[in-house]
MARSETI-141243 format. One record per atom (N, C-alpha, C, CB): residue number from 1; x, y, z; residue in one letter. Coordinates in Angstrom, 1 decimal. Atoms other than C-alpha are relative to their C-alpha. Glycine has a CB too. Layout:
N
REC   num       c1       c2       c3   residu
REC   NUM        X        Y        Z        a
...
//
This chain:
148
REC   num       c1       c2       c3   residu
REC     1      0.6     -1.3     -0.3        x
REC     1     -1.6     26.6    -31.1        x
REC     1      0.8      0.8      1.1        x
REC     1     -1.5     -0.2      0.5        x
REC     2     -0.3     -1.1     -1.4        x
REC     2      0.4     29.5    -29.3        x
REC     2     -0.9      0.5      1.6        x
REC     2      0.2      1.4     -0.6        x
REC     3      0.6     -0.1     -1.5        x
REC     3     -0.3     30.0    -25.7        x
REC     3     -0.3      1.7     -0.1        x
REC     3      1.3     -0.5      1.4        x
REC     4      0.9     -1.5     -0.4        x
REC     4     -2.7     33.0    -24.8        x
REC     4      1.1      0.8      1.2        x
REC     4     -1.9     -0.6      0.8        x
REC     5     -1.2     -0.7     -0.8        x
REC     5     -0.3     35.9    -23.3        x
REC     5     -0.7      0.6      0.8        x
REC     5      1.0      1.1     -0.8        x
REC     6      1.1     -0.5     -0.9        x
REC     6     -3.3     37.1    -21.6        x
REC     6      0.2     -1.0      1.6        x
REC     6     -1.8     -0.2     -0.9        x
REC     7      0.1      1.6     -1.2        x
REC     7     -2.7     33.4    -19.2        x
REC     7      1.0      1.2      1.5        x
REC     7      1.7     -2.4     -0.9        x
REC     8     -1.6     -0.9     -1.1        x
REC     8      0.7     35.9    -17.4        x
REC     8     -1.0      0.3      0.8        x
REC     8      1.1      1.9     -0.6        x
REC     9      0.4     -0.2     -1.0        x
REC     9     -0.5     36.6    -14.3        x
REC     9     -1.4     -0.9      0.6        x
REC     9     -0.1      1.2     -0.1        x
REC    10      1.2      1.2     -0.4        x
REC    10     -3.4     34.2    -13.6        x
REC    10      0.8     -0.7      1.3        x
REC    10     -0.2     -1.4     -1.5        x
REC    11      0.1      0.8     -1.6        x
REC    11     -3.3     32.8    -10.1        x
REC    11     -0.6     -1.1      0.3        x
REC    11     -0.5      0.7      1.0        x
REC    12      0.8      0.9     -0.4        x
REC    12     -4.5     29.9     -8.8        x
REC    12     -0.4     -0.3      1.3        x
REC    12      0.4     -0.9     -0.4        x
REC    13      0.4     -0.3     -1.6        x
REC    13     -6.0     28.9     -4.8        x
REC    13      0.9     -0.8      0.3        x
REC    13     -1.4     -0.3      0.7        x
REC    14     -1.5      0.3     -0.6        x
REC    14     -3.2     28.0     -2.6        x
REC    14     -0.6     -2.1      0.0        x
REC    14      0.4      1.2      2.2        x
REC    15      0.7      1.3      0.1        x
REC    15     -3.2     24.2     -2.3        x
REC    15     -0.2     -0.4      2.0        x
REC    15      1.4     -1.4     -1.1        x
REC    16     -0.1      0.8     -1.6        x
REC    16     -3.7     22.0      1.4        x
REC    16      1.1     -0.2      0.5        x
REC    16     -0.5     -1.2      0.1        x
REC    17     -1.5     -0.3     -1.1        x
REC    17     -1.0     22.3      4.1        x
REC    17      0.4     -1.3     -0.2        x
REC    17     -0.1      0.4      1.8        x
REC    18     -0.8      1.1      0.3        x
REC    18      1.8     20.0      3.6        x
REC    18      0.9     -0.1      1.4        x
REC    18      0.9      0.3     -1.4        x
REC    19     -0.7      0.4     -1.0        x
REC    19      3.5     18.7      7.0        x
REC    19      1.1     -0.2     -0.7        x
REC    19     -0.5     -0.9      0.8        x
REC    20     -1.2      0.5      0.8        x
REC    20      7.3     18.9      6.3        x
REC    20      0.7     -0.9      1.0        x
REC    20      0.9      1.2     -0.6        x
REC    21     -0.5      1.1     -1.4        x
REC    21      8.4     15.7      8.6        x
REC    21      1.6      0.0     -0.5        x
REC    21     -0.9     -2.1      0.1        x
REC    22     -0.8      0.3      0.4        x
REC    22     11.7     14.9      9.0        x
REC    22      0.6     -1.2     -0.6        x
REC    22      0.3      0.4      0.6        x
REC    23     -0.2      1.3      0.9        x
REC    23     11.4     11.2      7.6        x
REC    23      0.2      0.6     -1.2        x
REC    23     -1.3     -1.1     -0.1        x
REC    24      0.2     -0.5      1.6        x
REC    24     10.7     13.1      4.3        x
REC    24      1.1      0.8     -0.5        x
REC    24     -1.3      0.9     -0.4        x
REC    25     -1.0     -0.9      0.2        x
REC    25     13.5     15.4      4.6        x
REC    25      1.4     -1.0     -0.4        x
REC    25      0.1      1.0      1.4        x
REC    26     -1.6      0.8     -0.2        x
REC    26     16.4     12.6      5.7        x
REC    26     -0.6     -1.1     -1.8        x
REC    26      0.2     -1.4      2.4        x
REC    27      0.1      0.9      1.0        x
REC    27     14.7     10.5      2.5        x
REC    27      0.2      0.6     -1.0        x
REC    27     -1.0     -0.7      0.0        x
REC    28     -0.5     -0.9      0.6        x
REC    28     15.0     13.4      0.2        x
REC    28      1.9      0.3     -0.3        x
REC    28     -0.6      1.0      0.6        x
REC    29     -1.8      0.2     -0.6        x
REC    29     18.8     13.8      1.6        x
REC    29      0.4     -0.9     -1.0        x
REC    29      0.4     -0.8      1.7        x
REC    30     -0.4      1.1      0.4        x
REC    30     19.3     10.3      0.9        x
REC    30      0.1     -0.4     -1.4        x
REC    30     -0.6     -0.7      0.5        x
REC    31     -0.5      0.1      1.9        x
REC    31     18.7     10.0     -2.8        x
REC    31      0.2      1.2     -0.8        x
REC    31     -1.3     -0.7     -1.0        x
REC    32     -0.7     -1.0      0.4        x
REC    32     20.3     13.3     -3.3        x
REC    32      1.2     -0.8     -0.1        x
REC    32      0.0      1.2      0.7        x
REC    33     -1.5      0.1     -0.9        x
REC    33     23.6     11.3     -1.4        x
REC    33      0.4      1.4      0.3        x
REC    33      1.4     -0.8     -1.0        x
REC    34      0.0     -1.0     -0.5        x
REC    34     23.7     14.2      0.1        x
REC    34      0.0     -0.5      1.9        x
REC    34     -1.2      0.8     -0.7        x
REC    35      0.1      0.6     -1.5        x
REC    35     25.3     13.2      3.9        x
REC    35     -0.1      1.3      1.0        x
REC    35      1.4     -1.0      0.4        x
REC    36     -0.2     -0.9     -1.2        x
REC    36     25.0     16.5      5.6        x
REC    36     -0.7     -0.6      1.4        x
REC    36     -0.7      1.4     -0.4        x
REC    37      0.7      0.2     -1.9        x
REC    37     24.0     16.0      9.5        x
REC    37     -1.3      1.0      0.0        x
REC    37      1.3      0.6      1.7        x
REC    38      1.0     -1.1     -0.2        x
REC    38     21.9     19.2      9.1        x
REC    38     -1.6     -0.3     -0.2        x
REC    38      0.3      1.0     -0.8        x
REC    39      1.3      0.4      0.0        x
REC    39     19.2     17.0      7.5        x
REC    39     -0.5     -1.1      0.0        x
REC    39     -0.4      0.3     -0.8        x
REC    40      0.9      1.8     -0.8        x
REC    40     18.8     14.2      9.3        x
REC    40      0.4      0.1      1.7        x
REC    40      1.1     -2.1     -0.7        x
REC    41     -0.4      0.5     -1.3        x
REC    41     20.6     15.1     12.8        x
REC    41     -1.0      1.6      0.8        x
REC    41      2.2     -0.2      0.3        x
REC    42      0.5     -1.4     -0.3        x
REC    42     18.3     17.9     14.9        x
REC    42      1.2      0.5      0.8        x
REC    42     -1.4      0.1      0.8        x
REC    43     -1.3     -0.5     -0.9        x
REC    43     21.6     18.4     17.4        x
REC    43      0.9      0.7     -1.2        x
REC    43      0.9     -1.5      0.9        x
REC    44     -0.8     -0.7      1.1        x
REC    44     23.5     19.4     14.2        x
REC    44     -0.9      0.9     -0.4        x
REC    44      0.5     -1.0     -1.1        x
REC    45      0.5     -1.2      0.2        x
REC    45     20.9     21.4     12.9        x
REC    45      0.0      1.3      0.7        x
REC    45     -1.0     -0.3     -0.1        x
REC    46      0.2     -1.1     -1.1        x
REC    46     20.4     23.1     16.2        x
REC    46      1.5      0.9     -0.2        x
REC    46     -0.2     -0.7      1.7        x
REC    47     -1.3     -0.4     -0.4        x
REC    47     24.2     23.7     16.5        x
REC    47      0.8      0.9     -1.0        x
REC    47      0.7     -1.1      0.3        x
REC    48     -0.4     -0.4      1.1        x
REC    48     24.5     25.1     12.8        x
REC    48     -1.3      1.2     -0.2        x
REC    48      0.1     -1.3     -1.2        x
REC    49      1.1     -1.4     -0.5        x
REC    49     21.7     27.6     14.0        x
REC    49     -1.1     -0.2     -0.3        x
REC    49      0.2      1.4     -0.6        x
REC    50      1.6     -0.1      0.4        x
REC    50     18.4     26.5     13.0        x
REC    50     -0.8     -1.2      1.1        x
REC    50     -0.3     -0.5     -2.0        x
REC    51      0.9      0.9     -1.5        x
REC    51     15.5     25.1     15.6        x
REC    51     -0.4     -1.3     -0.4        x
REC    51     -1.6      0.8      0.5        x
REC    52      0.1      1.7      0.2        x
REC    52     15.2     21.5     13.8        x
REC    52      0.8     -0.1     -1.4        x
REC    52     -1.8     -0.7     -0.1        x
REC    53     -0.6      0.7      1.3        x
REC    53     16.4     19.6     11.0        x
REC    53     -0.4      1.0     -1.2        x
REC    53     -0.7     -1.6     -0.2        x
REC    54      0.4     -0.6      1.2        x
REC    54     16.4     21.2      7.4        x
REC    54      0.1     -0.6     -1.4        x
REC    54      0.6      1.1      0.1        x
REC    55     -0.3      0.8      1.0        x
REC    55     15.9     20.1      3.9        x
REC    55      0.8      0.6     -0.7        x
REC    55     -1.0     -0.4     -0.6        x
REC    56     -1.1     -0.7      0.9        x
REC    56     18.1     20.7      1.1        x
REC    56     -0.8      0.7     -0.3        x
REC    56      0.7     -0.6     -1.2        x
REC    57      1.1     -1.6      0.6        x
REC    57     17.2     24.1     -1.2        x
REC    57     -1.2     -1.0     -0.8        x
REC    57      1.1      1.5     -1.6        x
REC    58      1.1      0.8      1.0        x
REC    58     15.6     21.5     -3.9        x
REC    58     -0.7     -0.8      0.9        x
REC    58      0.6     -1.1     -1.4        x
REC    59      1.4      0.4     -0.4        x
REC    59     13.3     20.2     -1.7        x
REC    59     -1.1      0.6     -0.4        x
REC    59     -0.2      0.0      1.0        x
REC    60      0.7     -1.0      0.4        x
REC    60     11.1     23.1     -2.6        x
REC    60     -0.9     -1.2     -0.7        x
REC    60      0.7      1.2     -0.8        x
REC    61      0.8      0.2      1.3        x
REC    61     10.0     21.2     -5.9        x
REC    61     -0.7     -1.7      0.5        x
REC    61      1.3      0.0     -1.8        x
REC    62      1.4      1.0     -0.3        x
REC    62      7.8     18.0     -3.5        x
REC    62     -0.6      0.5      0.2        x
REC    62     -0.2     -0.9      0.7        x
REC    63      0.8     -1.2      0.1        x
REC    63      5.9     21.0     -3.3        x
REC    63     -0.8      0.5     -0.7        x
REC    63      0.4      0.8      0.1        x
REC    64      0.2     -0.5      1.1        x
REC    64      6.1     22.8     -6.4        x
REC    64     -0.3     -0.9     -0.7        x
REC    64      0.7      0.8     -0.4        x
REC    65      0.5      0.6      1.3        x
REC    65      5.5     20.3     -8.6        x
REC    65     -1.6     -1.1     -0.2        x
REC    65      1.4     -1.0     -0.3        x
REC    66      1.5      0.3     -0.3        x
REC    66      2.1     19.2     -7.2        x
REC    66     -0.3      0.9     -0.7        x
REC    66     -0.6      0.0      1.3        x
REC    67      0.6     -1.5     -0.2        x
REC    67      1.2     22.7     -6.9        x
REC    67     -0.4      0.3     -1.8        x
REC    67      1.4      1.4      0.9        x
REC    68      0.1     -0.3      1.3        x
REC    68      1.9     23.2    -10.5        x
REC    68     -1.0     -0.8     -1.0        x
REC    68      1.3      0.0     -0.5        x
REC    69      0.3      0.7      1.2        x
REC    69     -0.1     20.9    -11.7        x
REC    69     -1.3      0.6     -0.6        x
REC    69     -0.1     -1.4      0.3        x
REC    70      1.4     -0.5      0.2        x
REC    70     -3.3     22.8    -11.5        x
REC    70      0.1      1.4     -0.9        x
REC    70     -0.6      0.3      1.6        x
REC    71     -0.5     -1.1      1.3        x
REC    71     -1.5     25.2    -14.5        x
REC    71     -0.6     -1.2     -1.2        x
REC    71      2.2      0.5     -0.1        x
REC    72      0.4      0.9      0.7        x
REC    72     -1.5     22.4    -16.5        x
REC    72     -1.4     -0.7     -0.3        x
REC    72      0.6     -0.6      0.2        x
REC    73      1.4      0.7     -0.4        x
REC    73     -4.8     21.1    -15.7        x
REC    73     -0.8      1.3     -0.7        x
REC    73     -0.3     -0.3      2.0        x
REC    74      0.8     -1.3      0.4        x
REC    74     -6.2     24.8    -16.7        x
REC    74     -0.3     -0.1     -1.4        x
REC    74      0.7      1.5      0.3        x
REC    75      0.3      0.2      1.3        x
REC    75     -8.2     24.3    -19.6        x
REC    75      0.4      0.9     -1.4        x
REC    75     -1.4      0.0      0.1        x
REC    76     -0.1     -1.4      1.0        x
REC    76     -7.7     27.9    -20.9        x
REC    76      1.9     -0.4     -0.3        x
REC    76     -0.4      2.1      1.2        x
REC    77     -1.6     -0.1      0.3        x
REC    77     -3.6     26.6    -20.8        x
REC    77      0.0     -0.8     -1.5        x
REC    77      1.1     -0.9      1.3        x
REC    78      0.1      0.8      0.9        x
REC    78     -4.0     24.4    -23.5        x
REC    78      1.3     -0.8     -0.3        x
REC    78     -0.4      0.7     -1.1        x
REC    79     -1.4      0.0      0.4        x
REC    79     -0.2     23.1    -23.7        x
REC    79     -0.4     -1.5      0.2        x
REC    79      1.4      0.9      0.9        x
REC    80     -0.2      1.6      0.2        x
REC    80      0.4     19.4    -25.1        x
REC    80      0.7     -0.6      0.8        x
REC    80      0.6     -0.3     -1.2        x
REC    81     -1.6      0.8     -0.7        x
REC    81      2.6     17.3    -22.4        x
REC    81      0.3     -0.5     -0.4        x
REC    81      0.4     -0.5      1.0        x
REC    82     -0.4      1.2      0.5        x
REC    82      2.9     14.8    -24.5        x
REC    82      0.9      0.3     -0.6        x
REC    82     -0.6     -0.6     -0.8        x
REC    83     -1.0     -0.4      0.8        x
REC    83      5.4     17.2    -26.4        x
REC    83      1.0      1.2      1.2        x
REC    83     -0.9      0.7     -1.6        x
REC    84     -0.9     -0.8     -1.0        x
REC    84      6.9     19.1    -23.0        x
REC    84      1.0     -0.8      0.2        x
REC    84     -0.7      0.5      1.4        x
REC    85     -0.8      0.9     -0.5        x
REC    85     10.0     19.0    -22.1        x
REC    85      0.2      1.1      1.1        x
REC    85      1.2     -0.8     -0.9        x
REC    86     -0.2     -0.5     -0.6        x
REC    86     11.5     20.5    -18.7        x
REC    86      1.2      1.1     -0.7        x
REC    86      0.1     -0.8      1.0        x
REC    87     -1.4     -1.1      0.3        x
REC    87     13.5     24.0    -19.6        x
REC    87      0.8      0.4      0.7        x
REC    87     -0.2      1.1     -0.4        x
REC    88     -0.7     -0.8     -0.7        x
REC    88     14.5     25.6    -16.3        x
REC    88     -0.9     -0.2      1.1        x
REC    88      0.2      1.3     -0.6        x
REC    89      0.6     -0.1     -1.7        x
REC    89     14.1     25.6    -12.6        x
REC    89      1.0      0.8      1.0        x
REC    89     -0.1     -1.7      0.6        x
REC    90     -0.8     -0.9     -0.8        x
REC    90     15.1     27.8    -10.1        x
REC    90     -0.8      0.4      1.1        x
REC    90      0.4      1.2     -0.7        x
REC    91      0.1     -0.4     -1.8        x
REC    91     14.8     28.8     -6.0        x
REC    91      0.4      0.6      0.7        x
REC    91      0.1     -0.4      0.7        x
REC    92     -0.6     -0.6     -0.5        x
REC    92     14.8     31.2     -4.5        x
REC    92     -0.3     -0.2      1.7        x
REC    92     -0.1      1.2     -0.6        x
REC    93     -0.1      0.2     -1.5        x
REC    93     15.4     30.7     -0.6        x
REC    93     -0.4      1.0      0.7        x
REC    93      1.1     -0.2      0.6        x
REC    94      0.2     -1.2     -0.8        x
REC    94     13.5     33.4      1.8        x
REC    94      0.7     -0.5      1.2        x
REC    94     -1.5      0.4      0.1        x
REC    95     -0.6      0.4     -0.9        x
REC    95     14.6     31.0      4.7        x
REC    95      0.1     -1.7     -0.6        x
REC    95     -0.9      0.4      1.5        x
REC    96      0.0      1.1      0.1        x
REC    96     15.5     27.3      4.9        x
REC    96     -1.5     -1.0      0.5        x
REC    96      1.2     -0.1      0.6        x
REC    97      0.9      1.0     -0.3        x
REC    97     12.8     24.5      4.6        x
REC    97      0.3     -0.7      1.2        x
REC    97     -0.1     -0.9     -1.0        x
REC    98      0.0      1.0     -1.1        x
REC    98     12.4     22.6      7.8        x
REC    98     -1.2      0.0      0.5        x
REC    98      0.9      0.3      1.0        x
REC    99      1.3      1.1     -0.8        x
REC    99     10.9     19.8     10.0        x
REC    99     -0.8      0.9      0.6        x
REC    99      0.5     -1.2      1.3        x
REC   100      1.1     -0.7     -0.7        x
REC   100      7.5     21.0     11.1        x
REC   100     -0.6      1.2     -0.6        x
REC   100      0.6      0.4      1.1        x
REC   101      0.9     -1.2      0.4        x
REC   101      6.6     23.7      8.6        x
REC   101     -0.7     -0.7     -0.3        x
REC   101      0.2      1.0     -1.0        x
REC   102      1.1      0.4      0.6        x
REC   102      3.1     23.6      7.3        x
REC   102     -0.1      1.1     -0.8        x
REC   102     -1.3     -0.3      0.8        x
REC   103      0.0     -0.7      1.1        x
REC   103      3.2     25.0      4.4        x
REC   103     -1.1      0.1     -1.0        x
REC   103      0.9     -0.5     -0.5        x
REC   104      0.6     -0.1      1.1        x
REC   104      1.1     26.2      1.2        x
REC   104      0.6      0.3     -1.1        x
REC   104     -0.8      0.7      0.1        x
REC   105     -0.8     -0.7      1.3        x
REC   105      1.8     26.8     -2.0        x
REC   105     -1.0      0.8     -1.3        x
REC   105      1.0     -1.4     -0.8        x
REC   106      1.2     -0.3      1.3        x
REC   106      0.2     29.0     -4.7        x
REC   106      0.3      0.2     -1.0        x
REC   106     -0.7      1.1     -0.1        x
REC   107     -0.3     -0.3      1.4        x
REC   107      0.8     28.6     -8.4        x
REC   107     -0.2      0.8     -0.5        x
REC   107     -0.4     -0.5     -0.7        x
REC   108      0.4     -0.9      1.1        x
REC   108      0.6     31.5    -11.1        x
REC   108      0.8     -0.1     -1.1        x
REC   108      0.0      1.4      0.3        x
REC   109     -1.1      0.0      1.4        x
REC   109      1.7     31.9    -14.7        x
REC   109      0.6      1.6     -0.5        x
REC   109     -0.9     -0.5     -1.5        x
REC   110     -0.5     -1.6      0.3        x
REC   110      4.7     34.1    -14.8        x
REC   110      0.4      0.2     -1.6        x
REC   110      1.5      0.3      1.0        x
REC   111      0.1     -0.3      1.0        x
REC   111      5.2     34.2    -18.5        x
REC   111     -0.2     -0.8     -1.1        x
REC   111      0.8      0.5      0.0        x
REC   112     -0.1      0.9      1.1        x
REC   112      4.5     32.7    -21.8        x
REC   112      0.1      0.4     -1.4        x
REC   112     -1.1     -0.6      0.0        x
REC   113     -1.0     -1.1      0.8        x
REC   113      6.5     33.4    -25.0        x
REC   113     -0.3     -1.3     -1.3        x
REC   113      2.2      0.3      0.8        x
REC   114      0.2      1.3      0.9        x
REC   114      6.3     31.1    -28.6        x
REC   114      1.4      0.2     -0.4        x
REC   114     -1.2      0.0     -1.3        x
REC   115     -1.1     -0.3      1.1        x
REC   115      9.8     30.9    -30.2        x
REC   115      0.0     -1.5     -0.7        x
REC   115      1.9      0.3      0.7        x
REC   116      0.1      0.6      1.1        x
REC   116      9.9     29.1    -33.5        x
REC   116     -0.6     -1.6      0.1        x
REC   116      1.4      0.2     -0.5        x
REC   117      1.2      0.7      0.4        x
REC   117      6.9     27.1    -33.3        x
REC   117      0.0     -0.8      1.7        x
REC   117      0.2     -1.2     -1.8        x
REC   118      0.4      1.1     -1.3        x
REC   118      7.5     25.7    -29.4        x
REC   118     -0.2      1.0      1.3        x
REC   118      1.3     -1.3      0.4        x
REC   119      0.9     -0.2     -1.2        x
REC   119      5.4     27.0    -26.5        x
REC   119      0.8      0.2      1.1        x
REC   119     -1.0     -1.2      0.3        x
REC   120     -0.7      0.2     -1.4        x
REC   120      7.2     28.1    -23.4        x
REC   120     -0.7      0.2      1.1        x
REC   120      1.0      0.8      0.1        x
REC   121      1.0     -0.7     -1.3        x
REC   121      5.3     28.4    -19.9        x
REC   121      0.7     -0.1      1.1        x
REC   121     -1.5     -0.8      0.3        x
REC   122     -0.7     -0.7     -1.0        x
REC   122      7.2     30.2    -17.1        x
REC   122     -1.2     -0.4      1.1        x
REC   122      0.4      1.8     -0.4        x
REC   123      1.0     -0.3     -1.1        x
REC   123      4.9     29.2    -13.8        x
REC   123      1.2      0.2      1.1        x
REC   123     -1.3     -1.3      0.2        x
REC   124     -0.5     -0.3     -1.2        x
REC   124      5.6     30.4    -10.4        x
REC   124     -0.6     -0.9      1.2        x
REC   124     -0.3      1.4      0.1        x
REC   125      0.1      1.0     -1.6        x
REC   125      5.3     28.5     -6.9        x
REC   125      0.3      1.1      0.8        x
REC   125      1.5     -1.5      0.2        x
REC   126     -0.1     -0.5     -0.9        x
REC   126      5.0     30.6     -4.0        x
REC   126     -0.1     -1.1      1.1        x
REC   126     -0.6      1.0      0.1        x
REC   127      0.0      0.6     -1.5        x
REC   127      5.7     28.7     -0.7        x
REC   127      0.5      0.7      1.3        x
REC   127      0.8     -1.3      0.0        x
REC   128      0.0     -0.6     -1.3        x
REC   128      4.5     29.9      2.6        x
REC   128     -0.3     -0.9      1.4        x
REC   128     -0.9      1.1     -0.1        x
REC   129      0.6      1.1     -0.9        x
REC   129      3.8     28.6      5.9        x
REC   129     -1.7      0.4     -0.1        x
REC   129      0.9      0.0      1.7        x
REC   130      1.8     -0.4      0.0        x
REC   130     -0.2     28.7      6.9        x
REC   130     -0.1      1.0      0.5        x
REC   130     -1.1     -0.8      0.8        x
REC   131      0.1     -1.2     -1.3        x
REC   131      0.4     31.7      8.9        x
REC   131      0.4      1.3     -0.7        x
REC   131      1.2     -0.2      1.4        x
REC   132     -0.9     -1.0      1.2        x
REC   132      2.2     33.7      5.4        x
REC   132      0.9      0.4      0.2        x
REC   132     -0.4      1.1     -0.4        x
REC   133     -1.3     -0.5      0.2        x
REC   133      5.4     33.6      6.2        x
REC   133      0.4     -0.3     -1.2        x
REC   133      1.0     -0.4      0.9        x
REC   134     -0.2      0.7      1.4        x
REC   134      7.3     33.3      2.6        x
REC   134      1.0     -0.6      0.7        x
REC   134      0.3      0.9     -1.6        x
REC   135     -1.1      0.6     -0.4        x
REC   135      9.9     30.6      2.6        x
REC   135      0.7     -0.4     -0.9        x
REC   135     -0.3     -0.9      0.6        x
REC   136     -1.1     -0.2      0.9        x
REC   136     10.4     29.8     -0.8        x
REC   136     -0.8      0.4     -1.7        x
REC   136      1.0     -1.8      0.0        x
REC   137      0.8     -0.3      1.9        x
REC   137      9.6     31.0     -4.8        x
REC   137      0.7     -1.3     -0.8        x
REC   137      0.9      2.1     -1.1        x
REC   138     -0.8      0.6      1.1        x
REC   138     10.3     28.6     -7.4        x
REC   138     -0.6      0.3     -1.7        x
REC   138      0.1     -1.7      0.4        x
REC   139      0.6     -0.3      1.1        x
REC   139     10.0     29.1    -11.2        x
REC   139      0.2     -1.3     -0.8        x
REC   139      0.6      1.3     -0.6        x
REC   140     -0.6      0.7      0.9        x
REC   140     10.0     26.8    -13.8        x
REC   140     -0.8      0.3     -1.6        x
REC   140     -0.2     -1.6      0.7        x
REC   141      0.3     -0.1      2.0        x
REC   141     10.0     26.6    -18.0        x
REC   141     -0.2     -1.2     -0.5        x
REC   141      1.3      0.6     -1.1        x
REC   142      0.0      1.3      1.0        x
REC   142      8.0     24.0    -20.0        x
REC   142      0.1      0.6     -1.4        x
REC   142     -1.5     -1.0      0.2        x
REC   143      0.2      0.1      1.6        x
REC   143      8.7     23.6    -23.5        x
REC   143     -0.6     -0.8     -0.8        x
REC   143      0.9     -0.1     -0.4        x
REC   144      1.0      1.1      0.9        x
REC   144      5.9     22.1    -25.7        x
REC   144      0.7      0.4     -1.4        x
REC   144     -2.1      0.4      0.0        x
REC   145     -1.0      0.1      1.7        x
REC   145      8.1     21.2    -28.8        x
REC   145     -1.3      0.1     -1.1        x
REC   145      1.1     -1.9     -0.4        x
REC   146      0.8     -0.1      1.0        x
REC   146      6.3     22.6    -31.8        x
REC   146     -0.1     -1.4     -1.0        x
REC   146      0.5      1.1     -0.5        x
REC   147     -0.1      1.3      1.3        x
REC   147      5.5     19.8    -35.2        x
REC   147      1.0      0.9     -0.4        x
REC   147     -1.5     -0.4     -1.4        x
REC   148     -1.0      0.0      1.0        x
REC   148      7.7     19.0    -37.5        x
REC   148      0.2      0.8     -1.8        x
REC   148     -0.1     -1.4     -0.1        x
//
């Protein structure tokens, strides 16, 4: 069943504040292999201009990919996961993630399109702190592979 084009713009309520420690950041790092100092040393952070440690850009998505789940979960979405696969992801940086934000995030569906029989759903991720600063957008594309 094609996805309802009416879903575009649908919003969902922000989720519960996410402490961004820097254990989580330097562990992120780590199974990137990703040795920068910036995100694990705060003296290097400081000295590379920012007031603590920072995560990489793809950090964003231990965020977003909660957040999103409550798209999926939306009854009115109807989309099979058993037949998704990931299409596209992308971030855009208002500022850098770092130790000590408390963040939110609020899901919406930015577009949904059918090409030749498989389901695409465009959602959005806004991440702010609790206070509404923005910090980062992310998008991503599932594809629910049509039958055979």
């Amino acid at each position: 069943m094609a996805l309802d084009a009416g879903l575009v713009g649908r919003s969902y309520p922000p989720s519960a504040v996410y402490e961004v420690g820097r254990e989580k950041i330097a562990e992120f790092a780590t199974a990137l292999g990703d040795p920068d100092p910036v995100y694990r040393d705060p003296v290097a952070a400081r000295a590379a201009g920012h007031p603590d440690v920072i995560a990489p850009p793809t950090f964003a998505i231990v965020l977003s990919l909660g957040a999103g789940e409550v798209v999926l979960d939306d009854p009115d979405v109807s989309i099979d996961y058993s037949r998704v696969v990931h299409g596209e992801q992308k971030f855009v940086h208002h500022r850098p993630i770092r130790a000590g934000d408390r963040l939110v995030a609020t899901a919406s569906i930015e577009a949904v399109r059918t090409v030749a029989s498989n389901d695409m759903l465009t959602t959005r991720v806004d991440l702010a702190t609790e206070d509404g600063e923005p910090v980062c957008r992310t998008s991503a594309m599932l594809v629910a592979r049509g039958g055979a």
